[in-house]
ZAROTI-878270 format. One record per atom (N, C-alpha, C): residue number from 0; residue in three letters; atom name; x, y, z. Coordinates in steps of 0.2 Angstrom, whole numbers, plus 5000, padded with zeros to 4 digits. Layout:
N
+-----+-----+----+------+------+------+
|   k |   r |  a |    u |    v |    w |
+-----+-----+----+------+------+------+
| NUM | ALA | CA |    X |    Y |    Z |
...
+-----+-----+----+------+------+------+
//
This chain:
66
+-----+-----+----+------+------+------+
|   k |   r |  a |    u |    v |    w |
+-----+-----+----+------+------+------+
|   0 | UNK |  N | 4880 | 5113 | 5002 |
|   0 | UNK | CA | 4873 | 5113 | 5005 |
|   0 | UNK |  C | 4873 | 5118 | 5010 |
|   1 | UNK |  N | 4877 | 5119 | 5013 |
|   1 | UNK | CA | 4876 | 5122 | 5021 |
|   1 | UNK |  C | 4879 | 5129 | 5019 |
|   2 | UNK |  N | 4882 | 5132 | 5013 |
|   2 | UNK | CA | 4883 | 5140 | 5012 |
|   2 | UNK |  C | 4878 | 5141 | 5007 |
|   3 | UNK |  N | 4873 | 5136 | 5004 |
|   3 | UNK | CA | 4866 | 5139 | 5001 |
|   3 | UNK |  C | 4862 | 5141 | 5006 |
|   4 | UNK |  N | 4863 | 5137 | 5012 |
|   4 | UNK | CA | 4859 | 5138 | 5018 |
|   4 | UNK |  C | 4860 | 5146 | 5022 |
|   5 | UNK |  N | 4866 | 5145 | 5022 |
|   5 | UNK | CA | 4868 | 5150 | 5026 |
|   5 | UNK |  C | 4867 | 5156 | 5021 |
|   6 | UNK |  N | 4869 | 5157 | 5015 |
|   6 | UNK | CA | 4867 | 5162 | 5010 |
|   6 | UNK |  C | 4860 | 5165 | 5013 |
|   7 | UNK |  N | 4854 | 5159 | 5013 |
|   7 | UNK | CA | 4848 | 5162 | 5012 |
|   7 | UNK |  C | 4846 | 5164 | 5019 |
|   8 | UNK |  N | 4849 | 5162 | 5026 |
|   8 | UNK | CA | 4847 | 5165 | 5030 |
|   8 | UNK |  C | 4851 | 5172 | 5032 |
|   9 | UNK |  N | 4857 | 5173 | 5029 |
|   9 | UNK | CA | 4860 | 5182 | 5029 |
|   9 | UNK |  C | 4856 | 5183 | 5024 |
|  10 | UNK |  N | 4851 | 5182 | 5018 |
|  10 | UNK | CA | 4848 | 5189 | 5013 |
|  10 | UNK |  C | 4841 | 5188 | 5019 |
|  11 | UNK |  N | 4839 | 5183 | 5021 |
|  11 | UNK | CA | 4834 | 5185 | 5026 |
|  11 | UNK |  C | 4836 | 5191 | 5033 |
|  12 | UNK |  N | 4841 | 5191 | 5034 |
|  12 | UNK | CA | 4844 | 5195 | 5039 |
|  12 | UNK |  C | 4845 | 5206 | 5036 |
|  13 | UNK |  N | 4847 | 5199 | 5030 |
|  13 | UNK | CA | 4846 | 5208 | 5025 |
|  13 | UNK |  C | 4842 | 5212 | 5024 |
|  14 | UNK |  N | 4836 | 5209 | 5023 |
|  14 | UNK | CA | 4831 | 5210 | 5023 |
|  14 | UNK |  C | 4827 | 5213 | 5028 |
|  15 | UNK |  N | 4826 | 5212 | 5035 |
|  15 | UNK | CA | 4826 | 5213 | 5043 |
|  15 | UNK |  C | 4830 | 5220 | 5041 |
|  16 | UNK |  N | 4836 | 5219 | 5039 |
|  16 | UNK | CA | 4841 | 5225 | 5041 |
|  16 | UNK |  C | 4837 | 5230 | 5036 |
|  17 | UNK |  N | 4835 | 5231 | 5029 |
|  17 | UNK | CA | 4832 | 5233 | 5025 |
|  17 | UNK |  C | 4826 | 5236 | 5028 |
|  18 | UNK |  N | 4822 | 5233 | 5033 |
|  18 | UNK | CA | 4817 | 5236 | 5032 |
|  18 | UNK |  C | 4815 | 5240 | 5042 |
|  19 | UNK |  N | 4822 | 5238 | 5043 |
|  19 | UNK | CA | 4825 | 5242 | 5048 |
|  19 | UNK |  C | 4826 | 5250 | 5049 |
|  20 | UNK |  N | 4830 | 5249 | 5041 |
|  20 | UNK | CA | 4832 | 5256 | 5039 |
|  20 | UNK |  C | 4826 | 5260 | 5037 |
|  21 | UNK |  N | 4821 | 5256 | 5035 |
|  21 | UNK | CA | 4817 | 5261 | 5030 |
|  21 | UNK |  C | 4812 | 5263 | 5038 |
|  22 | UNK |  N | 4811 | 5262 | 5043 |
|  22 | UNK | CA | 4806 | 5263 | 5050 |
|  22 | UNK |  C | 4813 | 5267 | 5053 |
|  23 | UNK |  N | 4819 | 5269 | 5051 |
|  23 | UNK | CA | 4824 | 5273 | 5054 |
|  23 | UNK |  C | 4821 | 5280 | 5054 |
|  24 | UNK |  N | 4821 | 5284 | 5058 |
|  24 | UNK | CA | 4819 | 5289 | 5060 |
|  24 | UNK |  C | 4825 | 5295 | 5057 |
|  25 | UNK |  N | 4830 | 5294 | 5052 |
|  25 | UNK | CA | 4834 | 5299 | 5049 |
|  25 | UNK |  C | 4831 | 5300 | 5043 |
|  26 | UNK |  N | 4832 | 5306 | 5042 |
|  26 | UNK | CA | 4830 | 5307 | 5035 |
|  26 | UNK |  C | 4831 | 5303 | 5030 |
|  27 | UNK |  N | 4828 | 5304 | 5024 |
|  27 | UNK | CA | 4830 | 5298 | 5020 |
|  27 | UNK |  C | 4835 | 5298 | 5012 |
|  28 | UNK |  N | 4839 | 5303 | 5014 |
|  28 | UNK | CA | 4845 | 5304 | 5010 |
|  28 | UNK |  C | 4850 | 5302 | 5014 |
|  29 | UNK |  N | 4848 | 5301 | 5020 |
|  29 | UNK | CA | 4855 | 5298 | 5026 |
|  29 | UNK |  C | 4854 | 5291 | 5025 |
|  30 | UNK |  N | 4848 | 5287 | 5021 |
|  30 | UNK | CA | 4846 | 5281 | 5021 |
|  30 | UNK |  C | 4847 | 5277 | 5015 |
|  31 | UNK |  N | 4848 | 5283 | 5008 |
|  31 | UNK | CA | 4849 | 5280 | 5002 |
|  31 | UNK |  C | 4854 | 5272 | 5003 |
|  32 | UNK |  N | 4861 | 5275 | 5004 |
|  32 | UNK | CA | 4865 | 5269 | 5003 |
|  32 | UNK |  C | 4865 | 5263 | 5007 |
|  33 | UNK |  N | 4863 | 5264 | 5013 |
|  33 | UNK | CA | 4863 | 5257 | 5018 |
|  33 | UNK |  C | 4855 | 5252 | 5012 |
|  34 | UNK |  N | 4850 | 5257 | 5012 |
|  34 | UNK | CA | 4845 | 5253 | 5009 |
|  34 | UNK |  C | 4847 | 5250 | 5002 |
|  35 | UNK |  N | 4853 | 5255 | 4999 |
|  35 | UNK | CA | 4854 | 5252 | 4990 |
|  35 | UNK |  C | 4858 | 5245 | 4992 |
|  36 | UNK |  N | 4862 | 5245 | 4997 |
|  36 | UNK | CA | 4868 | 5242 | 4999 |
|  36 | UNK |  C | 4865 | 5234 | 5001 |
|  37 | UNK |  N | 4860 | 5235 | 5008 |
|  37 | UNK | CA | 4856 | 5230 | 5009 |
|  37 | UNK |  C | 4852 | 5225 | 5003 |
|  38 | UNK |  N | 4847 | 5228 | 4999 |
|  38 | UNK | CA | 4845 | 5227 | 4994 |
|  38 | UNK |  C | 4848 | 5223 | 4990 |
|  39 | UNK |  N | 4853 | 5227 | 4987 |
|  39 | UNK | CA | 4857 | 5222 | 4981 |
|  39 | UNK |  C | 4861 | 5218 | 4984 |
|  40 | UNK |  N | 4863 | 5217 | 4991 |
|  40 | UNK | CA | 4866 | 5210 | 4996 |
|  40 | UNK |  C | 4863 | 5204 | 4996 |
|  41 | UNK |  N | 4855 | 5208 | 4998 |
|  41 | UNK | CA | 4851 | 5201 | 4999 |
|  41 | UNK |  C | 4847 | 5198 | 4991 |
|  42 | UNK |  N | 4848 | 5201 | 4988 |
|  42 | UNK | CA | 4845 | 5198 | 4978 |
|  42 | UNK |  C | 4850 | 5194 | 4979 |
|  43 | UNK |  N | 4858 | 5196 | 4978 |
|  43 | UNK | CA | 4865 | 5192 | 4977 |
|  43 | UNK |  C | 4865 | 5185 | 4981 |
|  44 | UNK |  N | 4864 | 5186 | 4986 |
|  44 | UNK | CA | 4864 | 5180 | 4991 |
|  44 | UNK |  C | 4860 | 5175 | 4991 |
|  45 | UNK |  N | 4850 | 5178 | 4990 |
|  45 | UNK | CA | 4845 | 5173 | 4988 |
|  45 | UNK |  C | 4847 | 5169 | 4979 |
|  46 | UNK |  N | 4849 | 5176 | 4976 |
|  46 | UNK | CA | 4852 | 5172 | 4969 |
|  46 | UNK |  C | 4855 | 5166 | 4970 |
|  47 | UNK |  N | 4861 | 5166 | 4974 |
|  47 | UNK | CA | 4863 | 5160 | 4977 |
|  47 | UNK |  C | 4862 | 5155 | 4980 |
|  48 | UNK |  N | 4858 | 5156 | 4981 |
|  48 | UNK | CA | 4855 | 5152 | 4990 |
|  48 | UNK |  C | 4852 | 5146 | 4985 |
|  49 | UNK |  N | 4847 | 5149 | 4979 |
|  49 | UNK | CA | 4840 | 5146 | 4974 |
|  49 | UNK |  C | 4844 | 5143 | 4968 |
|  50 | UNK |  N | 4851 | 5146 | 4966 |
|  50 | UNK | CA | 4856 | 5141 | 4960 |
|  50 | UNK |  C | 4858 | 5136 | 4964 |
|  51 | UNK |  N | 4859 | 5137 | 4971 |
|  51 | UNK | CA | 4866 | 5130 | 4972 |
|  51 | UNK |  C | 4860 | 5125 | 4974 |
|  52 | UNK |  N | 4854 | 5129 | 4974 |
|  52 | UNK | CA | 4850 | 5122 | 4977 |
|  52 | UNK |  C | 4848 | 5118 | 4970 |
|  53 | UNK |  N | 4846 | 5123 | 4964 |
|  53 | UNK | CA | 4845 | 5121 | 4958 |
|  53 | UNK |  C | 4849 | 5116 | 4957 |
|  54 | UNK |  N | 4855 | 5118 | 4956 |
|  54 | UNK | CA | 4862 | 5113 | 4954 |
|  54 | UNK |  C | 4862 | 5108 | 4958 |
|  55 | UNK |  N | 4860 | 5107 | 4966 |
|  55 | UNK | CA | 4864 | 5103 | 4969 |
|  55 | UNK |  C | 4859 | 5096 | 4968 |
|  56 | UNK |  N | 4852 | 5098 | 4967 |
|  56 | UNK | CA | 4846 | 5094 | 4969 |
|  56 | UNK |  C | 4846 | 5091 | 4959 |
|  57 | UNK |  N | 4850 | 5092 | 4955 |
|  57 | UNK | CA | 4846 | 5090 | 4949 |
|  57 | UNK |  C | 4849 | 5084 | 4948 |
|  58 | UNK |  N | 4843 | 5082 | 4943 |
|  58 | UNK | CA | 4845 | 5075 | 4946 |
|  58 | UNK |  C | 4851 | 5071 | 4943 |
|  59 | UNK |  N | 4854 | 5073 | 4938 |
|  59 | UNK | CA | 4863 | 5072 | 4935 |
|  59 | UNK |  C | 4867 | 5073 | 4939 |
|  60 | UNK |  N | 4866 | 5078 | 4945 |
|  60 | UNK | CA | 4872 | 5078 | 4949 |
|  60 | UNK |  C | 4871 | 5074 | 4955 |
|  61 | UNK |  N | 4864 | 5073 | 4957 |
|  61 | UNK | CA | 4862 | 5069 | 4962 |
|  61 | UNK |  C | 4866 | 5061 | 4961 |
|  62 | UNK |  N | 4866 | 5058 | 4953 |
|  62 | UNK | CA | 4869 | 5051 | 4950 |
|  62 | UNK |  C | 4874 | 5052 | 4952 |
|  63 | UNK |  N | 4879 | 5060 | 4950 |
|  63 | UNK | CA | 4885 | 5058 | 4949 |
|  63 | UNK |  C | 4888 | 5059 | 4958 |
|  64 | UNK |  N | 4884 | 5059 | 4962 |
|  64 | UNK | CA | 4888 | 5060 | 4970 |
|  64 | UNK |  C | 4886 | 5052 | 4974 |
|  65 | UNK |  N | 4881 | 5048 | 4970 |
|  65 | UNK | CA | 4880 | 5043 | 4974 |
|  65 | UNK |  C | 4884 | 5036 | 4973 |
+-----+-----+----+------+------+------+
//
């Protein structure tokens, strides 16, 4: 529970950093890959954060931990 936690609060971070880069004052060829980079970190991460909650909360495995 506490690394789906922790997952969705770094894609929230990523996301900050994400829209960081886009108010960056470099051109935006210098910005491709931090933004492709941040981007597809924070999908991966939220992807994570929303399955282990799916899995952790259903109610089969809820029976089989009590």
């Amino acid at each position: 529970m506490q690394k789906a936690s922790l997952s969705g609060v770094f894609g929230i971070l990523l996301v900050l950093s994400f829209v960081g880069n886009l108010i960056n004052p470099l051109p935006m060829e210098a910005k491709v890959m931090p933004l492709i980079v941040s981007l597809l970190s924070a999908i991966v991460l939220f992807t994570h954060c929303v399955m282990s909650f799916i899995v952790l909360l259903n109610s089969d495995n809820v029976r089989d931990f009590e």
